[in-house]
C-alpha positions as CSV (number, residue, x, y, z in Angstrom):
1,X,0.0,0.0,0.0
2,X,1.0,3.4,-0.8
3,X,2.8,4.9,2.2
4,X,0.4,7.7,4.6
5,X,0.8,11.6,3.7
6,X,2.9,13.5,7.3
7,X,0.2,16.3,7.9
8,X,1.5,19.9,9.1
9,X,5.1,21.5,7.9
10,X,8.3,19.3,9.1
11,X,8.8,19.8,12.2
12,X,12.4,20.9,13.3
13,X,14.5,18.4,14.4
14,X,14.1,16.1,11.3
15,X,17.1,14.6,10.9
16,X,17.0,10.6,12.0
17,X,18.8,9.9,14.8
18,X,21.2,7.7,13.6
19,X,23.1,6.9,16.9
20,X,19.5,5.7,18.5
21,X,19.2,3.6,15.2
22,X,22.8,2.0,15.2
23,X,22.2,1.4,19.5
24,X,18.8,-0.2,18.8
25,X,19.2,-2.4,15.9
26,X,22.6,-3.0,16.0
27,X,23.5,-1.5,12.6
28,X,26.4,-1.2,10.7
29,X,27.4,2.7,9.7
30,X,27.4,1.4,6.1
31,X,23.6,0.1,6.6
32,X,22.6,3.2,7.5
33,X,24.1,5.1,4.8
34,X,22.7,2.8,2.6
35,X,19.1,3.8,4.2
36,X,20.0,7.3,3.8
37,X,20.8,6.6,0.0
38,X,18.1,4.6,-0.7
39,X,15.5,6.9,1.3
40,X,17.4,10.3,-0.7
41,X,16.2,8.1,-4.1
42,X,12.8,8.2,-3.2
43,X,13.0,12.3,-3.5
44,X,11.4,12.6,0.2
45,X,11.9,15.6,2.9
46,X,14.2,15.4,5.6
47,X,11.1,14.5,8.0
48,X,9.4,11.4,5.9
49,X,13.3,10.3,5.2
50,X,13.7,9.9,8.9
51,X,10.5,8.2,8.8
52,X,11.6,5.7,6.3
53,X,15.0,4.9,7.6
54,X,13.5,3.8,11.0
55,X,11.0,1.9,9.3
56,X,13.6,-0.2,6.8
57,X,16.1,-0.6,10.0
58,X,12.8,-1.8,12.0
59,X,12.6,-4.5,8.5
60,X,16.2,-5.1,8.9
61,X,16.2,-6.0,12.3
62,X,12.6,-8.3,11.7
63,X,14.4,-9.7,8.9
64,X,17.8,-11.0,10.7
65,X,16.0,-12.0,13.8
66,X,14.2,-14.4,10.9
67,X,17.1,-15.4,9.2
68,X,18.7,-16.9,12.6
69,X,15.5,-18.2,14.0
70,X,16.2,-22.2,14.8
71,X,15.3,-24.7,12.9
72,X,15.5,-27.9,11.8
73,X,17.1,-27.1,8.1
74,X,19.8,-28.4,6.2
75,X,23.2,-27.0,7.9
76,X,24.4,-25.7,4.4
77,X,20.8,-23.4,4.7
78,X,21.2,-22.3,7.8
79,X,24.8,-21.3,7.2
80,X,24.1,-19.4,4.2
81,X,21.5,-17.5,6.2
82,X,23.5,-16.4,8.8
83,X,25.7,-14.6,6.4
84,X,22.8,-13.0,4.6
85,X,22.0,-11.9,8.0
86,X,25.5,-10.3,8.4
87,X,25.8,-8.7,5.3
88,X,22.6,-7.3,5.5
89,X,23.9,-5.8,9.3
90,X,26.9,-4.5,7.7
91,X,24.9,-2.7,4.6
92,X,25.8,-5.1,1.8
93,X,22.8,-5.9,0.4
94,X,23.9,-7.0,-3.2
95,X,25.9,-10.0,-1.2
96,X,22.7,-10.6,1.0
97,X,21.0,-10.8,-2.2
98,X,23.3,-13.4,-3.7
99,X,23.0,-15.3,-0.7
100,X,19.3,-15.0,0.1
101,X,19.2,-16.7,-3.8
102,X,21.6,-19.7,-2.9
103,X,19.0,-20.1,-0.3
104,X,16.2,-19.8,-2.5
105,X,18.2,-22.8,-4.9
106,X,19.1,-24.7,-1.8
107,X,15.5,-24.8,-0.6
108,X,14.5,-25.5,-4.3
109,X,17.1,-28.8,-4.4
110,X,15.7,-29.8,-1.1
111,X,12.0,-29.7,-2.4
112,X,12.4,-31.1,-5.3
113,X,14.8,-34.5,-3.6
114,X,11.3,-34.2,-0.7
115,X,9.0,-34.4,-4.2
116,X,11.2,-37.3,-5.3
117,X,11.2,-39.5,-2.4
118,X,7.4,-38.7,-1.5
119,X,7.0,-40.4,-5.3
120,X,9.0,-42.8,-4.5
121,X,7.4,-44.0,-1.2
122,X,4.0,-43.2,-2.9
123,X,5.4,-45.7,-5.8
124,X,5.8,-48.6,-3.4
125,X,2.5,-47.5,-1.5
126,X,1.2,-48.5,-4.5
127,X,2.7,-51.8,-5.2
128,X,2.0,-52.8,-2.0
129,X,-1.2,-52.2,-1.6
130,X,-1.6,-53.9,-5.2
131,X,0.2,-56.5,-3.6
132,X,-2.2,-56.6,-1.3
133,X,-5.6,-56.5,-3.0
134,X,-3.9,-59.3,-4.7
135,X,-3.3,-61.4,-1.7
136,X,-7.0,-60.3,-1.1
137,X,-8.0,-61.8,-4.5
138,X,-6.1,-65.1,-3.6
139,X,-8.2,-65.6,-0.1
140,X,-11.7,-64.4,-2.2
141,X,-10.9,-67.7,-4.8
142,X,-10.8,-69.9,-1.9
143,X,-13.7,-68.8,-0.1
144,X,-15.4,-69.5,-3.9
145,X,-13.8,-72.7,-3.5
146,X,-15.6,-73.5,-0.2
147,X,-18.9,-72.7,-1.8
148,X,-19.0,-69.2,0.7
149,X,-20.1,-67.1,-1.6
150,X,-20.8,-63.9,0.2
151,X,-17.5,-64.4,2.1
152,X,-15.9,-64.2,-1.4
153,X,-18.1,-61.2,-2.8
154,X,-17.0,-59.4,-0.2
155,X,-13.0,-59.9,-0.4
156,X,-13.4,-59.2,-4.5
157,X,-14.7,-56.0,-3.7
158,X,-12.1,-55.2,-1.3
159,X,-10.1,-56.4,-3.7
160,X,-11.2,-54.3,-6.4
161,X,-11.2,-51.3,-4.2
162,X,-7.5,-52.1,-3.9
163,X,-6.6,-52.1,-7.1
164,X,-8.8,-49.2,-7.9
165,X,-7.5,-47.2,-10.8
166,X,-3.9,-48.5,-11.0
167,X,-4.3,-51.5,-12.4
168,X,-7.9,-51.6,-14.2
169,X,-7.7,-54.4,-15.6
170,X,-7.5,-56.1,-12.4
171,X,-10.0,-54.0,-11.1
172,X,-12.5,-55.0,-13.5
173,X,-11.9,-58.6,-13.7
174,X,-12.3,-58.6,-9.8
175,X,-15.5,-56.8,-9.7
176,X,-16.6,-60.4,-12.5
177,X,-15.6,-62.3,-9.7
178,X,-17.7,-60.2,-7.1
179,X,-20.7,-60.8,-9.2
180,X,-20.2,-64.2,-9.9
181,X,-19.6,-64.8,-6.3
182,X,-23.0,-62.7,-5.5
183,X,-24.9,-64.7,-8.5
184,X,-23.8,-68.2,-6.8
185,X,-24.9,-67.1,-3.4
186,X,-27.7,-66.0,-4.8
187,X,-28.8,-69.0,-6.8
188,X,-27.8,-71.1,-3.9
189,X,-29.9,-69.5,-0.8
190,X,-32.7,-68.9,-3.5
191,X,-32.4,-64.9,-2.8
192,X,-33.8,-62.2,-5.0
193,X,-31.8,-59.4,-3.4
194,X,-28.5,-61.2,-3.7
195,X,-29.4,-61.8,-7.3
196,X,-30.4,-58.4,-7.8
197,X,-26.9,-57.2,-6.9
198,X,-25.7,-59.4,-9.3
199,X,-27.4,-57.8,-11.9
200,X,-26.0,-53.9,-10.2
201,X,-22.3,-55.0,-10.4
202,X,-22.6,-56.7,-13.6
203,X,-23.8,-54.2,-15.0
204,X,-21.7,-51.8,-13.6
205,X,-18.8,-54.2,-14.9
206,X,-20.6,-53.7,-18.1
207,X,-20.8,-50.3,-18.6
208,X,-17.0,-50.1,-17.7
209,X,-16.5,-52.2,-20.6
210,X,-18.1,-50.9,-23.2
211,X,-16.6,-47.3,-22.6
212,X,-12.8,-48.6,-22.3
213,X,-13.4,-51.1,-25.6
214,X,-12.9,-54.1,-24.1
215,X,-15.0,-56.8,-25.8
216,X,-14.0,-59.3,-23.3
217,X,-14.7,-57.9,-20.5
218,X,-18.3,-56.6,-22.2
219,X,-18.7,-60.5,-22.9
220,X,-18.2,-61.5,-19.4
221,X,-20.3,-59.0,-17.5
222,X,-23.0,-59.3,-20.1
223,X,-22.9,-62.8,-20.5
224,X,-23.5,-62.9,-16.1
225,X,-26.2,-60.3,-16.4
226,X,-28.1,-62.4,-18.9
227,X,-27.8,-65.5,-16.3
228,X,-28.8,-63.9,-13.6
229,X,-31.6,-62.2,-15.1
230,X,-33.1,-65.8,-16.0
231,X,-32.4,-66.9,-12.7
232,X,-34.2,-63.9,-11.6
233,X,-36.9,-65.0,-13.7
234,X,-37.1,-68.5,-12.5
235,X,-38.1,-67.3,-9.3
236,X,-40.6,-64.0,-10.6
237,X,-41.4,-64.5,-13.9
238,X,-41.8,-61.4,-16.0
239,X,-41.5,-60.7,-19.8
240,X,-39.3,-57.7,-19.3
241,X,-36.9,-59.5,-17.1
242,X,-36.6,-62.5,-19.6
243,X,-36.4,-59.4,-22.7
244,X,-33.4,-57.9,-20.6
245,X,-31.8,-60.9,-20.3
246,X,-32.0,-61.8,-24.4
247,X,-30.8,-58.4,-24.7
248,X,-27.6,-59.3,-22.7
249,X,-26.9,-62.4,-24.2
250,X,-27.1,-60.5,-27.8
251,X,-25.1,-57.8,-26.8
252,X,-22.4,-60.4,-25.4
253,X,-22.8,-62.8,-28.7
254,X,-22.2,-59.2,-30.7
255,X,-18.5,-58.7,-29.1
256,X,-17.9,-62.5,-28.7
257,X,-15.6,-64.6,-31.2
258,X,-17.0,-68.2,-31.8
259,X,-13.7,-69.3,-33.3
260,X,-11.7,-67.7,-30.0
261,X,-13.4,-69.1,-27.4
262,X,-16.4,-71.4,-29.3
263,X,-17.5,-72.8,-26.2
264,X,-18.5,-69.7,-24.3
265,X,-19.9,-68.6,-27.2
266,X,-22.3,-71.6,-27.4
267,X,-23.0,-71.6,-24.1
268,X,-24.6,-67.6,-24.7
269,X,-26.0,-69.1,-27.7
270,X,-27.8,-71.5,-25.1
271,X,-28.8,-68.6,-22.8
272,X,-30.2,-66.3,-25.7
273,X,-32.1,-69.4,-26.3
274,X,-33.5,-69.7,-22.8
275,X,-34.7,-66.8,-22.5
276,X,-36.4,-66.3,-25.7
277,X,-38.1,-69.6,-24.8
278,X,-39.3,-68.8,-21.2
279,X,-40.7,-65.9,-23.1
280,X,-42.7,-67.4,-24.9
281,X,-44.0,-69.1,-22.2
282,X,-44.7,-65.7,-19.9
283,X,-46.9,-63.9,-22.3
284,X,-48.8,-64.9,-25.3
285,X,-46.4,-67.2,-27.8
286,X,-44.9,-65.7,-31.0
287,X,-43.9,-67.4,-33.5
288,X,-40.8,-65.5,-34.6
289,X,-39.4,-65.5,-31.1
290,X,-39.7,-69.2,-30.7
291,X,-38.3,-69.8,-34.4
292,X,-35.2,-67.0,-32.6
293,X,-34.9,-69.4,-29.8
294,X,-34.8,-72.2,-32.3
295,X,-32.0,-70.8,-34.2
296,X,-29.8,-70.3,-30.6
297,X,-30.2,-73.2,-29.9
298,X,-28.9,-75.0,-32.9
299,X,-25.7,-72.7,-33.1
300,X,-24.6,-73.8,-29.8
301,X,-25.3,-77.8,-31.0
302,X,-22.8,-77.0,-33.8
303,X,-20.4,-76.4,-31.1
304,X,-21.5,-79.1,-28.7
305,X,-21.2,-82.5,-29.3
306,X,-22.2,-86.1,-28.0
307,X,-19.0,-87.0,-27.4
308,X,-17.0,-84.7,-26.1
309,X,-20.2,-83.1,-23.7
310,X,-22.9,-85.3,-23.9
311,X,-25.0,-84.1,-21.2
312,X,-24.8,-80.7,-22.3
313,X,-25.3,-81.7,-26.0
314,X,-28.4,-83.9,-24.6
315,X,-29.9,-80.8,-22.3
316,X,-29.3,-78.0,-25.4
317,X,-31.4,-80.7,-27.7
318,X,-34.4,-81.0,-25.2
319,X,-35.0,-77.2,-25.3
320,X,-34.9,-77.3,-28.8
321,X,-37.7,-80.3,-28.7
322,X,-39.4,-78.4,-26.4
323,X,-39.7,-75.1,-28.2
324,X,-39.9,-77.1,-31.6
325,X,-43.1,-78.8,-30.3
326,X,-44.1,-74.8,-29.2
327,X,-43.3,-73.7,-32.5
328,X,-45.6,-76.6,-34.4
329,X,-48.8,-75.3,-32.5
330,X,-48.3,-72.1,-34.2
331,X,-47.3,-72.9,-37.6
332,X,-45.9,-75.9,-39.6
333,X,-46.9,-78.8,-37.4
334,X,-46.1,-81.7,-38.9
335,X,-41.8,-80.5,-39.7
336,X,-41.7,-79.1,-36.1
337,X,-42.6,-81.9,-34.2
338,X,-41.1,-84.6,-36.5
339,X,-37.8,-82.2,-35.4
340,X,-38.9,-82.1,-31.9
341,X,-38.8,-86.2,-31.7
342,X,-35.5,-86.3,-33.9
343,X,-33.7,-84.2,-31.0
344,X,-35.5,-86.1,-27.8
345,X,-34.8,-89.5,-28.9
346,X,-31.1,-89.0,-29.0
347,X,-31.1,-86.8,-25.8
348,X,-32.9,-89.2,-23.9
349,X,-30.5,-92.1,-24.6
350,X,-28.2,-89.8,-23.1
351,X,-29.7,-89.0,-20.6
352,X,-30.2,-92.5,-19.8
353,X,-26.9,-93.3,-20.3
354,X,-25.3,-90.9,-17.5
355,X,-27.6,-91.5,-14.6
356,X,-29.5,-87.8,-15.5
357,X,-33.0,-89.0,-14.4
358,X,-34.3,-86.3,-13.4
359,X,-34.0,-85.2,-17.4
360,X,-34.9,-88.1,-18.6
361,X,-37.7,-88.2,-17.1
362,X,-38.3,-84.3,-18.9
363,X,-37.6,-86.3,-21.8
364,X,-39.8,-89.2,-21.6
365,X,-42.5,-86.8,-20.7
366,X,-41.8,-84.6,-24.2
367,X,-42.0,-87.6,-26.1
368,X,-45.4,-89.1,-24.7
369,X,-47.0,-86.0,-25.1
370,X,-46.1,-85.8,-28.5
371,X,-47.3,-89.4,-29.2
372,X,-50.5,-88.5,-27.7
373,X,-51.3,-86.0,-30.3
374,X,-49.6,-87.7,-33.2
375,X,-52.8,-87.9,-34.9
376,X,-53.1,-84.4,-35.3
377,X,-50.6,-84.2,-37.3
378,X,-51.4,-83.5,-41.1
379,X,-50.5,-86.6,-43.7
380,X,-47.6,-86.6,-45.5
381,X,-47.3,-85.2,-48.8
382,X,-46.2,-87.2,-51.4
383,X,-43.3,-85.2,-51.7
384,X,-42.2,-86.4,-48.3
């Protein structure tokens, strides 16, 4: 701020008393001539320059008492403080300017090795708490191993958390296993809430997917949604449920590669299928979105086989009977349900085969319900 206007005239003893100034502060004769100097720059009377000298050997004596205050600095700082301190005493103020700017450097170089080993330690904060959410990880797989589901939800979130933005990757495939862990437990215990945070994280996991362009990822998460929507359904059936669920299985199918990873894709083929089929089965039948489920179904056969996963093989060629035999009470009777037999017989020896009675018996049932309404089916042509 601009310095305050003396009122009055100068009164007559104006000269500063340079002996009371040298006593009080302990100045140099040169530091006071160089007060006088710089006060005789400024232009001022003899009254406002005895003003300003007291008031810049009042800043001299603040500023040395400040320069050789204890503390807990480098030795090389302090040193070159207490001869700023002197020279400013003794009136040399372009050598207490060098100095004051070694200290400036010296506090710079001390910052920036402070900056370097915060980085550092923040560095190996890092990769150990990675190392940690790792260990984390480790402990959630064997809780999944033990069947404790929510035990193991709760680690891969910790473990997620852990990893947090570092390492997202990581993060991402352990918030998978979070969901997976939450859709087990859920299916398990029968619970619609645990399923129902299932569906939040994988489609959280989902979302984080699609906006970072990772296809795999977007496969996985939207692949579990799709489950655990059906098993959602299982327990409270509803139409827009079961048309979430196709929707995740499609948009999972879209980013999938059957020739990378041909079983996972057939085994989204087989829940695209499902749901269109339950569908069908909630609300009035269509025709179109049982011929859909129809078509699901038989991609993932082309992947499946009797010999190398027969019961899966056998379980993916009853749906098909089942919505074949739908199908044929809509439209084209007769070449539905002739396809509908064609896949139980074979399943059911299967079945049979492996001990699966509880779908044989779904088979047997299939196939005597057709035979009871064989004779509603139309001749043969002469074609056929």
């Amino acid at each position: 701020p601009p310095l305050p206007e003396l009122p009055g005239p100068a009164p007559a003893k104006s000269e500063p008393d340079f002996a009371d100034l040298k006593e009080r502060y302990g100045l140099s004769d040169r530091a006071l001539q160089r007060f006088s100097a710089i006060a005789e720059k400024h232009r001022s009377l003899p009254a406002r320059q005895g003003w300003q000298v007291n008031e810049l050997a009042r800043w001299l004596e603040e500023t040395r008492q400040q320069l050789l205050r204890p503390t807990n600095e480098p030795a090389e700082i302090r040193q070159l403080k207490a001869k700023a301190a002197e020279a400013l005493v003794n009136g040399d103020f372009e050598a207490a300017m060098e100095l004051l700017k070694e200290v400036r450097r010296a506090f710079r170089e001390v910052r920036r090795r402070t900056e370097q080993r915060l980085q550092e330690e923040l560095e190996q904060l890092r990769m150990e708490q990675h190392q940690e959410a790792l260990a984390t990880a480790d402990v959630a797989e064997l809780a999944m191993a033990r069947m404790d589901y929510q035990q193991a939800a709760e680690l891969f979130e910790e473990a997620a958390d852990g990893v947090g933005k570092s390492d997202p990757a990581a993060a991402l495939r352990f918030t998978l296993r979070r969901a997976d862990a939450l859709y087990y437990a859920g299916e398990e215990s029968g619970s619609i809430p645990l399923l129902r945070q299932a569906v939040n994280v994988y489609a959280k996991a989902a979302e984080w997917a699609g906006a970072n362009n990772d296809p795999q990822g977007l496969a996985s998460a939207s692949q579990g949604l799709g489950n655990t929507l059906l098993a959602i359904a299982d327990h409270e059936p509803s139409k827009t449920v079961l048309e979430q669920a196709s929707l995740a299985f499609r948009t999972a199918l879209e980013v999938m590669s059957r020739e990378k990873d041909p079983r996972v894709w057939a085994l989204a083929r087989v829940g695209l299928g499902n749901a269109l089929a339950s569908m069908s089965e909630v609300g009035q039948a269509s025709a179109l979105t049982l011929e859909q489920a129809a078509v699901a179904y038989r991609g993932a056969l082309e992947v499946f086989s009797r010999e190398t996963e027969p019961l899966r093989w056998a379980e993916t060629r009853l749906n098909l009977s089942t919505v074949l035999i739908r199908l044929g009470e809509l439209k084209d009777r007769r070449e539905n349900w002739l396809a509908a037999a064609a896949a139980i017989v074979p399943a059911l020896e299967v079945f049979e085969a492996h001990g699966a009675t509880a779908q044989a018996e779904a088979a047997r049932r299939a196939l005597k319900m057709l035979h009871s309404r064989w004779d509603m089916l139309e001749p043969p042509t002469a074609a056929e």
